[in-house]
DRENKOLNU-165988 format. One record per residue: residue number from 0; residue in one letter; x, y, z of N, C-alpha, C in turn; chain. Coordinates in pm, 1 decimal, padded with zeros to 6 digits, m for minus. Each point is the difference from the previous one (the first is absolute). Layout:
    k  r      n_c1      n_c2      n_c3     ca_c1     ca_c2     ca_c3      c_c1      c_c2      c_c3  c
  NUM  A         X         Y         Z         X         Y         Z         X         Y         Z  A
...
***
This chain:
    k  r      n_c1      n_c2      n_c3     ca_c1     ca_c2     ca_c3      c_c1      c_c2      c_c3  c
    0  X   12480.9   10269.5   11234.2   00048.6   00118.6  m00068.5  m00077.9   00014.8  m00130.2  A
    1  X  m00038.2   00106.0  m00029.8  m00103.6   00027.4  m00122.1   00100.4   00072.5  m00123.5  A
    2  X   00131.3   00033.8   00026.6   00048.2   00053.2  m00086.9   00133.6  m00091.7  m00037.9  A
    3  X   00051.9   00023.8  m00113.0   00143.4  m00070.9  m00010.6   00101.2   00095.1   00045.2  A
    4  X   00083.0  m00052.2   00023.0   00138.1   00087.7   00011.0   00094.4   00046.2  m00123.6  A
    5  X  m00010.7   00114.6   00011.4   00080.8   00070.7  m00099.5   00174.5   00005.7  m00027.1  A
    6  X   00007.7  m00027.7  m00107.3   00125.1  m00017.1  m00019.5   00041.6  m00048.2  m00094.1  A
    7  X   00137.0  m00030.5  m00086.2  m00012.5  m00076.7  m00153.7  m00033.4  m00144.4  m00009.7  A
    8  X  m00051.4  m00040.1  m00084.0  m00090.4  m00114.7  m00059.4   00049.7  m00119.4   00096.0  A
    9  X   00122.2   00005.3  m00030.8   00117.3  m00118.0   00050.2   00002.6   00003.0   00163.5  A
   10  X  m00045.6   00111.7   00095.6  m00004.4  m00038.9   00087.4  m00089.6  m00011.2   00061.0  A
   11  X  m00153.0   00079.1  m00052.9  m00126.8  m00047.2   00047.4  m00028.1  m00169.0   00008.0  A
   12  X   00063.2  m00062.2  m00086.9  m00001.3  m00136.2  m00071.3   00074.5  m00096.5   00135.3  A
   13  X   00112.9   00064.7   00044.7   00016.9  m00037.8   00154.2  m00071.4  m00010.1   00097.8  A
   14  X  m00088.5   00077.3   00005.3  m00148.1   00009.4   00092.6  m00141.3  m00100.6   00020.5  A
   15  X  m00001.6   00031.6  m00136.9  m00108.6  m00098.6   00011.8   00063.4  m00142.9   00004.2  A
   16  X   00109.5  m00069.0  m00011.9   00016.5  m00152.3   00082.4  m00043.4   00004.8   00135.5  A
   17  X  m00105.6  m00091.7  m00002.0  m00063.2  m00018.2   00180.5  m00113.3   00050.9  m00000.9  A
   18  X  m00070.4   00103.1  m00110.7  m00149.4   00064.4  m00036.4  m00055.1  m00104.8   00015.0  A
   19  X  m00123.2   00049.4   00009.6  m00115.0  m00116.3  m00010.6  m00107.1   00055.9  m00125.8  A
   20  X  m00013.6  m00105.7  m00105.4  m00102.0   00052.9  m00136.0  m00094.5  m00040.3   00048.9  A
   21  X  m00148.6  m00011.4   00031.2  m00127.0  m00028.1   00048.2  m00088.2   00041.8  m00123.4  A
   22  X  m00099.8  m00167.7   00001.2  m00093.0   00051.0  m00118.9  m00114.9  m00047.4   00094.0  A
   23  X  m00106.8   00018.2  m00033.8  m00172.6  m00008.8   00029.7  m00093.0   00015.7  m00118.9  A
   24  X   00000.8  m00143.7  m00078.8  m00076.7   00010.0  m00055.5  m00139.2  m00114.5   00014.9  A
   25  X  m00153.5   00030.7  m00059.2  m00060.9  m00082.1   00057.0  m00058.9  m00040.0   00090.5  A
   26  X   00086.1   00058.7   00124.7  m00004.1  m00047.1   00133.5   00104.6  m00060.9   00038.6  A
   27  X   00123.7  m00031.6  m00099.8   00124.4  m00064.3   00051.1   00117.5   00080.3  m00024.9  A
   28  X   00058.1  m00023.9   00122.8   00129.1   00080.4   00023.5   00117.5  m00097.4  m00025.1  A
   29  X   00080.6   00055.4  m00008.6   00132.9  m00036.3  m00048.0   00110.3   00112.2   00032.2  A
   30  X   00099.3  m00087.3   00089.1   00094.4   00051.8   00015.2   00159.6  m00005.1  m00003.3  A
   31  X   00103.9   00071.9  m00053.4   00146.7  m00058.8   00011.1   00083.2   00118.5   00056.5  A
   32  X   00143.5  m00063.3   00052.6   00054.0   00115.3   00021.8   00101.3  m00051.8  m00135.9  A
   33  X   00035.4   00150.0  m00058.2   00092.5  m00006.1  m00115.4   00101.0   00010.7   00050.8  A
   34  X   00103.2  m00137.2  m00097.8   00159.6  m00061.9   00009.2   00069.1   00013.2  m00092.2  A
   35  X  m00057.6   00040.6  m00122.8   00075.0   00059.5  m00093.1  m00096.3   00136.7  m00106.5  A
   36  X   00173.8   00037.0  m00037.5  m00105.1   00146.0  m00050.6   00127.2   00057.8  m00079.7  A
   37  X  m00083.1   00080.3  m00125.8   00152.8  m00008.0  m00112.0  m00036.8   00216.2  m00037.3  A
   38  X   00066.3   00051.2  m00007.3   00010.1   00154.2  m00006.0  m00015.0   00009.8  m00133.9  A
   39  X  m00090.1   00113.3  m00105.5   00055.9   00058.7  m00143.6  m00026.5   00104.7   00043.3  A
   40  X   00109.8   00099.9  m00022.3  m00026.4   00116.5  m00039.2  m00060.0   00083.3  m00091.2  A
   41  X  m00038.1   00130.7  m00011.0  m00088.1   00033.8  m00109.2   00050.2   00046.4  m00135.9  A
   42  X   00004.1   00078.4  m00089.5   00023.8   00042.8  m00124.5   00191.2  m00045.5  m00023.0  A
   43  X   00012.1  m00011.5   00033.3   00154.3  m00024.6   00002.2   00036.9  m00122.5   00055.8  A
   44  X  m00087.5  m00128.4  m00005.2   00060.6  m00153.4   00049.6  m00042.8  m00028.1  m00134.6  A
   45  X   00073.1  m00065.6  m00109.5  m00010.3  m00061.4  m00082.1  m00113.1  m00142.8   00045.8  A
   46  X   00007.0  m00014.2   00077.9  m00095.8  m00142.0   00054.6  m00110.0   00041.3   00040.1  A
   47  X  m00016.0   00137.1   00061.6  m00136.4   00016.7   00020.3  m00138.2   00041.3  m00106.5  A
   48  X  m00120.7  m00015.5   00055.1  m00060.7  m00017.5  m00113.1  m00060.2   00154.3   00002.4  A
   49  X   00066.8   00045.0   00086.3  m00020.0   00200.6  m00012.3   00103.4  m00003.7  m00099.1  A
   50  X   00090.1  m00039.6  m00056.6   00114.8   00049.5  m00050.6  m00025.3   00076.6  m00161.5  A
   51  X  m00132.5  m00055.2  m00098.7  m00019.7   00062.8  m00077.9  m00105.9   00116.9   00033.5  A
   52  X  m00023.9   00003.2   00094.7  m00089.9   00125.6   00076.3  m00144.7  m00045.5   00028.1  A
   53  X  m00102.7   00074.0  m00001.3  m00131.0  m00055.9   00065.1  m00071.0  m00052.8  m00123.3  A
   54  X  m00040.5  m00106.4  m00006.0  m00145.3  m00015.4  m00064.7  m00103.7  m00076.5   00100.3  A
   55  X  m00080.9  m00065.6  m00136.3  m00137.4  m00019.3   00048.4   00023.0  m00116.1   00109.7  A
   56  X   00107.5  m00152.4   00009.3   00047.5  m00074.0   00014.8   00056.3  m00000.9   00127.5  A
   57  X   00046.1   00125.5   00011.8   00088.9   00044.1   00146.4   00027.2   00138.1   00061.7  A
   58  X  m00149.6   00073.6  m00053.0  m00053.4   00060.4   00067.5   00015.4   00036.3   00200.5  A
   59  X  m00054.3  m00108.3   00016.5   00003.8  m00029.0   00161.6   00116.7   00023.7   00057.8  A
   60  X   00101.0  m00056.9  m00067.1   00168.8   00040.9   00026.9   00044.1   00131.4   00014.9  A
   61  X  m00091.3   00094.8  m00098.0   00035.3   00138.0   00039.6  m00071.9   00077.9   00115.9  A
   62  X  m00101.6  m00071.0   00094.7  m00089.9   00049.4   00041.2   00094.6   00044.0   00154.8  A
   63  X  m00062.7   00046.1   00134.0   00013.2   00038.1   00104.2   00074.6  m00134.7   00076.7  A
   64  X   00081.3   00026.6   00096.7   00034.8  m00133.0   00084.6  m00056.4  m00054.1   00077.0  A
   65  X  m00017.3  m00142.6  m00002.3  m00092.6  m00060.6   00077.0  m00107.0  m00040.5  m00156.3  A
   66  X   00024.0  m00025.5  m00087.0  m00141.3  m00013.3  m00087.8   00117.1  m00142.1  m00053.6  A
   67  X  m00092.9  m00099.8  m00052.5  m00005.3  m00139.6  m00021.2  m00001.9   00019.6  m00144.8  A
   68  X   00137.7  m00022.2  m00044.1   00009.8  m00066.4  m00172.7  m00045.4  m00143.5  m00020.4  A
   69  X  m00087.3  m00015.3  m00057.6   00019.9  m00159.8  m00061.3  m00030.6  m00003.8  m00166.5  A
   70  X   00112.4  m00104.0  m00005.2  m00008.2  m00040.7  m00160.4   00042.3  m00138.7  m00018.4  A
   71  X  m00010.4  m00037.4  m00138.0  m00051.3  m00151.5  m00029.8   00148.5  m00051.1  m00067.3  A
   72  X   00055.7  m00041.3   00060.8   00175.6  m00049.1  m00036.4  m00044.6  m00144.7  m00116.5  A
   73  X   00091.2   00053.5  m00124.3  m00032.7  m00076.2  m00102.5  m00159.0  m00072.7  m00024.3  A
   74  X  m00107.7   00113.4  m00001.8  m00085.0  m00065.2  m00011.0  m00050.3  m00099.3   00081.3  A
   75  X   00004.3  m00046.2   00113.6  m00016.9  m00075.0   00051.6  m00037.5  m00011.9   00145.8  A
   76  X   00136.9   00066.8   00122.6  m00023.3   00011.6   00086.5  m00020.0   00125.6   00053.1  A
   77  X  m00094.2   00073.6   00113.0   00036.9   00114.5   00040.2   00089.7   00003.6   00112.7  A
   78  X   00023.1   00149.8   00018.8   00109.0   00029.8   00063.2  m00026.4   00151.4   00049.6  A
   79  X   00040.3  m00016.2   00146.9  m00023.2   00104.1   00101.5   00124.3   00099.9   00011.9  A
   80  X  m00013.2   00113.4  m00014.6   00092.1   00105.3   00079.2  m00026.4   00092.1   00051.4  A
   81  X   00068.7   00087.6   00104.4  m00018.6   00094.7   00033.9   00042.4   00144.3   00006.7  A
   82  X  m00075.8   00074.8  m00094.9   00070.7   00103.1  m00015.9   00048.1   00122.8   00102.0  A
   83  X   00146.0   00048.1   00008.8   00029.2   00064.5   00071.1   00043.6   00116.5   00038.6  A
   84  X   00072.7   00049.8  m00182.0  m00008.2   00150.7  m00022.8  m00117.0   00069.7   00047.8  A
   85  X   00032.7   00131.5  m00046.5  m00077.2   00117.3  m00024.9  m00082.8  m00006.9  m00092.9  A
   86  X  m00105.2   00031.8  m00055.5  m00114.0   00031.2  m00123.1   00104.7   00035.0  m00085.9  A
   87  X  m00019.0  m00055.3  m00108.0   00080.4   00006.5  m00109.0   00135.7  m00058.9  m00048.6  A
   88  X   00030.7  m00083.3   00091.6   00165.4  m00054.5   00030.8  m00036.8  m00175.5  m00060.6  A
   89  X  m00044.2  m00055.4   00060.0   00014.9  m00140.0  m00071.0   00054.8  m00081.3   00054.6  A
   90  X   00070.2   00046.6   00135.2   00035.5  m00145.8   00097.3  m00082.7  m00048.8   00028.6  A
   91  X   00023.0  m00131.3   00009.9  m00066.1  m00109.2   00064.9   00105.1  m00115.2   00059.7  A
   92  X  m00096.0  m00121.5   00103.0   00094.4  m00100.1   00051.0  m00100.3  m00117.9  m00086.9  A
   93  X   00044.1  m00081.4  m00078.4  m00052.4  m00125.5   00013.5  m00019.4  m00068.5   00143.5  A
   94  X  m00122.1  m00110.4   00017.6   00011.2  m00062.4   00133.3   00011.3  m00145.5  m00103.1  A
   95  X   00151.3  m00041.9   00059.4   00009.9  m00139.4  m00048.6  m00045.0  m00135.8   00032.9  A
   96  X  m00027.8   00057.4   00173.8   00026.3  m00160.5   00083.0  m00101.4   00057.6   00126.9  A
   97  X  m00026.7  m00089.2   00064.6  m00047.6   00029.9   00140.2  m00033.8  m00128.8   00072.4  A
   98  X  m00009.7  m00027.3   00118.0  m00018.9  m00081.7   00099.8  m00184.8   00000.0   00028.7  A
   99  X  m00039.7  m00112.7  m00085.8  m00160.0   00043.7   00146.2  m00021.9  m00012.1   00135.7  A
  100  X  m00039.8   00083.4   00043.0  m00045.8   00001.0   00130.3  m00199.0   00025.1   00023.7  A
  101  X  m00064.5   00012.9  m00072.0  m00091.1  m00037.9  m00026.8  m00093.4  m00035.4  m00112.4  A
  102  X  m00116.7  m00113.0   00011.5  m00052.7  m00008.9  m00109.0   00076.9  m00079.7  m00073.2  A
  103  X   00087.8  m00140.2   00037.8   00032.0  m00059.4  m00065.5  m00074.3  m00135.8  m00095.4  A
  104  X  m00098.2   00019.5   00086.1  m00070.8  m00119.3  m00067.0  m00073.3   00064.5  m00176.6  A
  105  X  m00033.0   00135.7   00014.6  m00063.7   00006.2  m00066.5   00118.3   00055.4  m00101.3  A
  106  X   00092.2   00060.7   00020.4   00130.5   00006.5  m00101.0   00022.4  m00183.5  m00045.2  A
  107  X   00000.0  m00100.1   00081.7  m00014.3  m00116.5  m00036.5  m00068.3  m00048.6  m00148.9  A
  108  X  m00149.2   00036.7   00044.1  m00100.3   00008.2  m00138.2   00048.5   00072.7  m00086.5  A
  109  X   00019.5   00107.8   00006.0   00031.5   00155.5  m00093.5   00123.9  m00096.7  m00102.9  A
  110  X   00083.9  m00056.0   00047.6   00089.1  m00023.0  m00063.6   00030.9  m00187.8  m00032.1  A
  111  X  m00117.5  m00064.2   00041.0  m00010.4  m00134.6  m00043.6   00109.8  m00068.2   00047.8  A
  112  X   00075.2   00007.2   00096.7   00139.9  m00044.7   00082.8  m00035.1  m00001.3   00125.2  A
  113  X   00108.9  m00093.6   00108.6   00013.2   00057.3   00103.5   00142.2   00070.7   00025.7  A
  114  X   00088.1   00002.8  m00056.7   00143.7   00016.0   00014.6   00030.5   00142.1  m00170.6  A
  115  X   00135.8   00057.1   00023.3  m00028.9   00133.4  m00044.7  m00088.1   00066.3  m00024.1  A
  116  X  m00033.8   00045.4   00093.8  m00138.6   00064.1   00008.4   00027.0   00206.7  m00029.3  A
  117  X   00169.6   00026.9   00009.9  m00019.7   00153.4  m00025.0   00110.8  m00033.5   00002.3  A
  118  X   00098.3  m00035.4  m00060.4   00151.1   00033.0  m00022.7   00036.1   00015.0  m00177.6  A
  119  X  m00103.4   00102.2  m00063.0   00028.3   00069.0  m00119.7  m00076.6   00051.3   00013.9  A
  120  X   00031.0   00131.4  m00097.9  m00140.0   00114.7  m00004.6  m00165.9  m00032.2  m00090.3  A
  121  X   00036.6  m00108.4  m00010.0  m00120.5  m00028.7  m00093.0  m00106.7  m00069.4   00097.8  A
  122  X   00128.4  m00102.0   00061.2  m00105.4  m00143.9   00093.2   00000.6   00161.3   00171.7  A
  123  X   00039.1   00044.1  m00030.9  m00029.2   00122.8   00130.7  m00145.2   00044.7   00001.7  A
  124  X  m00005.6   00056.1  m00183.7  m00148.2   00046.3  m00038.0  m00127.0  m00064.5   00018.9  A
  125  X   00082.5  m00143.4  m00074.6  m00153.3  m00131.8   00000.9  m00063.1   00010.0   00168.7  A
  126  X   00114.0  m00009.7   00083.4  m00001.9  m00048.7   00157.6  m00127.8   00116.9   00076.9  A
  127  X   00082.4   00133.9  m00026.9  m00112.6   00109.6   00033.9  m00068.6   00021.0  m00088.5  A
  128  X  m00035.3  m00071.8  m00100.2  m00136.7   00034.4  m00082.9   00031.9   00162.3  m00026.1  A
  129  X   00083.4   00085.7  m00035.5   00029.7   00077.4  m00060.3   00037.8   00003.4  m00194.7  A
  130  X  m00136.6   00123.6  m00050.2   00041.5  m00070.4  m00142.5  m00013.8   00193.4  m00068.1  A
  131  X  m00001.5  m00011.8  m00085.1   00007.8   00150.4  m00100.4  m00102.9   00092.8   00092.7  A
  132  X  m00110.3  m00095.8   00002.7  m00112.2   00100.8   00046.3   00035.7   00128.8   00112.2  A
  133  X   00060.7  m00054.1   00091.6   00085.4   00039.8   00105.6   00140.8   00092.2   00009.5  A
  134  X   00035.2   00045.5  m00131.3   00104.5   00098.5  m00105.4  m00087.5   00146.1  m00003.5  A
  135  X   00109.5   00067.0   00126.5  m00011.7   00138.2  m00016.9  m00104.6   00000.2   00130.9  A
  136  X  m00013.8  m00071.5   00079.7  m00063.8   00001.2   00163.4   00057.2   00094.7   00110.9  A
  137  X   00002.6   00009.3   00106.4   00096.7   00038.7   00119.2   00022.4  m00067.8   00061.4  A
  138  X   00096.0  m00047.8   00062.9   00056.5  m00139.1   00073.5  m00054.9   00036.1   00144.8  A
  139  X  m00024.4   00106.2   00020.6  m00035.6   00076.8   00159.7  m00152.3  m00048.3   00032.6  A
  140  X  m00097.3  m00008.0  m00124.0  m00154.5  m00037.3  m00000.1  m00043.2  m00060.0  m00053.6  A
  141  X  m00117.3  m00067.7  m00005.2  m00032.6  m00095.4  m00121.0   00061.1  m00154.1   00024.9  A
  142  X  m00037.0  m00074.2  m00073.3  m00010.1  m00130.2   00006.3   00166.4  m00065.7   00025.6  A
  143  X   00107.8   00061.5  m00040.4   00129.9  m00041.4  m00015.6   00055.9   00119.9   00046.4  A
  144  X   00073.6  m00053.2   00143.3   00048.3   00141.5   00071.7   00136.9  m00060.9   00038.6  A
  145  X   00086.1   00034.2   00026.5   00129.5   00057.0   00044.9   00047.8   00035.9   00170.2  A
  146  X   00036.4  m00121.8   00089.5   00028.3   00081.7   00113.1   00181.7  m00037.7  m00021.2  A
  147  X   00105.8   00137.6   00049.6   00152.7  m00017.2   00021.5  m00009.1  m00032.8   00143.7  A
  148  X   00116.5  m00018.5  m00019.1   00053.9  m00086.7   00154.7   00040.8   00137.7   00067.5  A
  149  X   00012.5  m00012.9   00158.5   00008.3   00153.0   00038.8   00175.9   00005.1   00012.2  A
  150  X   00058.2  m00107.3  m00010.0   00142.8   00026.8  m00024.1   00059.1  m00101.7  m00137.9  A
  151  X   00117.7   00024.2  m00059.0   00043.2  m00082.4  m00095.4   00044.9  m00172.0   00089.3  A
  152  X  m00063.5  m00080.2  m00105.1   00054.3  m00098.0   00037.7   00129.3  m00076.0   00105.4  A
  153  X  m00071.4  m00063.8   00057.4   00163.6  m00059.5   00055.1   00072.1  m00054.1  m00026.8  A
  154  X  m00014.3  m00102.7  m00084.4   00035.9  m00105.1  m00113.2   00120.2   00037.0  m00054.2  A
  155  X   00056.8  m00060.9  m00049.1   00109.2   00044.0  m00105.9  m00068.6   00036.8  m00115.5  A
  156  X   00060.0   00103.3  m00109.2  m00089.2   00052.9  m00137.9   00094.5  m00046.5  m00076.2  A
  157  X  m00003.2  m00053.1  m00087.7   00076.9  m00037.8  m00121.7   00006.0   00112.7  m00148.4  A
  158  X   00048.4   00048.3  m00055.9  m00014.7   00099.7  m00098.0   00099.1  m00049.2  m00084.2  A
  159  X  m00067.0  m00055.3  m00126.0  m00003.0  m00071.4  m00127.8  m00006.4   00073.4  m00143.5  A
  160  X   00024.3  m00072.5  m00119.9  m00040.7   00062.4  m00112.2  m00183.3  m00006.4  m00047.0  A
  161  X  m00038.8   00076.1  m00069.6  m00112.9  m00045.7   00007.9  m00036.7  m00119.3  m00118.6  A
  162  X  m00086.6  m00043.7   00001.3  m00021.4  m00133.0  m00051.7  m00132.2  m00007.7  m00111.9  A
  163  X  m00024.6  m00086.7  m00111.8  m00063.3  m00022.6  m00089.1  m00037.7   00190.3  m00087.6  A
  164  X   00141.0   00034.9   00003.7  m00028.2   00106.1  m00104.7   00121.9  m00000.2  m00067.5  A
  165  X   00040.9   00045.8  m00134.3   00107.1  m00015.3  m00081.8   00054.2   00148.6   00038.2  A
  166  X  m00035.6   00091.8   00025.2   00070.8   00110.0  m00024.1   00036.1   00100.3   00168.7  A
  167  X   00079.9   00037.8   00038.3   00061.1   00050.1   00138.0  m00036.6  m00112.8   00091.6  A
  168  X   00034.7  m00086.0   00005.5  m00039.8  m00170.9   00070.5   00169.1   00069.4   00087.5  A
  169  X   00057.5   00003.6   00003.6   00139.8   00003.1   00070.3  m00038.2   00122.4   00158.9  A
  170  X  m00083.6   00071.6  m00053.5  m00034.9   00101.1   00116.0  m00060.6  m00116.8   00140.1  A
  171  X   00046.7   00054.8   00132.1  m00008.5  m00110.4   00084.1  m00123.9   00061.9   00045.2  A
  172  X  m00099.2  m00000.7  m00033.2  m00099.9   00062.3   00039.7  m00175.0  m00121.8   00050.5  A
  173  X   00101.9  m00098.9  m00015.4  m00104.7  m00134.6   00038.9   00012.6  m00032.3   00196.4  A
  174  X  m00082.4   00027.6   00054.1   00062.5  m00000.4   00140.5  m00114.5  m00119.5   00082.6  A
  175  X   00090.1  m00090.1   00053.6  m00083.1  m00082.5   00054.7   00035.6  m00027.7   00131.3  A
  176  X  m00084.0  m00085.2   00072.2  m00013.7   00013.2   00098.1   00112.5  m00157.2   00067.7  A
  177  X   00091.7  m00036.7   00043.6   00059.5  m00143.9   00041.9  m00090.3  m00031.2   00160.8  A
  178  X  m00031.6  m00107.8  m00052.7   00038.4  m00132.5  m00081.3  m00088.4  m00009.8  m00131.4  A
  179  X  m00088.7   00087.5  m00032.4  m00088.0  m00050.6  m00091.3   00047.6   00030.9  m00132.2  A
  180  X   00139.5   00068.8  m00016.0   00074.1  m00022.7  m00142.5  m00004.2  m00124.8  m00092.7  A
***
């Protein structure tokens, strides 16, 4: 599927559990299906980082659906989402977690481990070698693409508060995939 499914933030965010993120860089691929995944809404989620409106920083967030936010969480790690509004709106899904299914060896290297290799959004990034450069892409083309599952998961979905933010953390908008809660 080349497009996302339309609908509010919180339930596109249902969808993609069971996606597959695919990178190719180099010559090496890397692949996971995503197990966890956390919703912000746009100008009106106190937590989201649309919430003071567009700048230079989060730009990408306001862009078309299907286009790849990334930004650098406390300086340090990056971090993947996918935006899902309309041009000008500011939803996005964080991708928190994912399962590899390919390219583990070299997510291995990428991340100097053999064990948590993508169960946070940061060690997700290291794993697919996804970094800023890659902010404001299309998930449909290009090096870091996006396939949905052609039905929602079978799994049980868990829907949680969301996590490592101080402000609308109570919204259950963290949805993961069981068993990999």
């Amino acid at each position: 599927m080349s497009t996302l499914p339309e609908g509010p933030v919180e339930e596109v965010a249902k969808r993609l559990l069971g996606a597959r993120l695919r990178t190719e860089f180099d010559g090496l691929a890397t692949e996971v299906m995503l197990t966890e995944v956390e919703a912000y809404g746009g100008t009106d989620d106190p937590a989201s980082h649309a919430f003071g409106g567009v700048g230079e920083r989060n730009r990408a967030m306001f862009g078309p659906a299907g286009t790849l936010y990334v930004y650098r969480s406390y300086g340090v790690h990056w971090c993947a989402n996918v935006v899902t509004g309309p041009v000008g709106v500011g939803e996005a899904i964080l991708l928190r977690a994912g399962v590899p299914t390919e390219g583990e060896e070299t997510m291995q290297r990428r991340r100097g481990r053999a064990d948590h290799l993508c169960d946070g959004p940061g060690k997700l990034c290291q794993a697919l070698g996804i970094t800023g450069s890659q902010d404001g892409t299309s998930l449909f083309e290009g090096p870091v693409r996006l396939r949905l599952p052609a039905a929602p998961p079978s799994q049980t979905v868990l829907a949680t508060g969301r996590v490592g933010i101080s402000k609308a953390k109570e919204r259950p908008w963290r949805f993961t995939i069981l068993p990999f809660s």
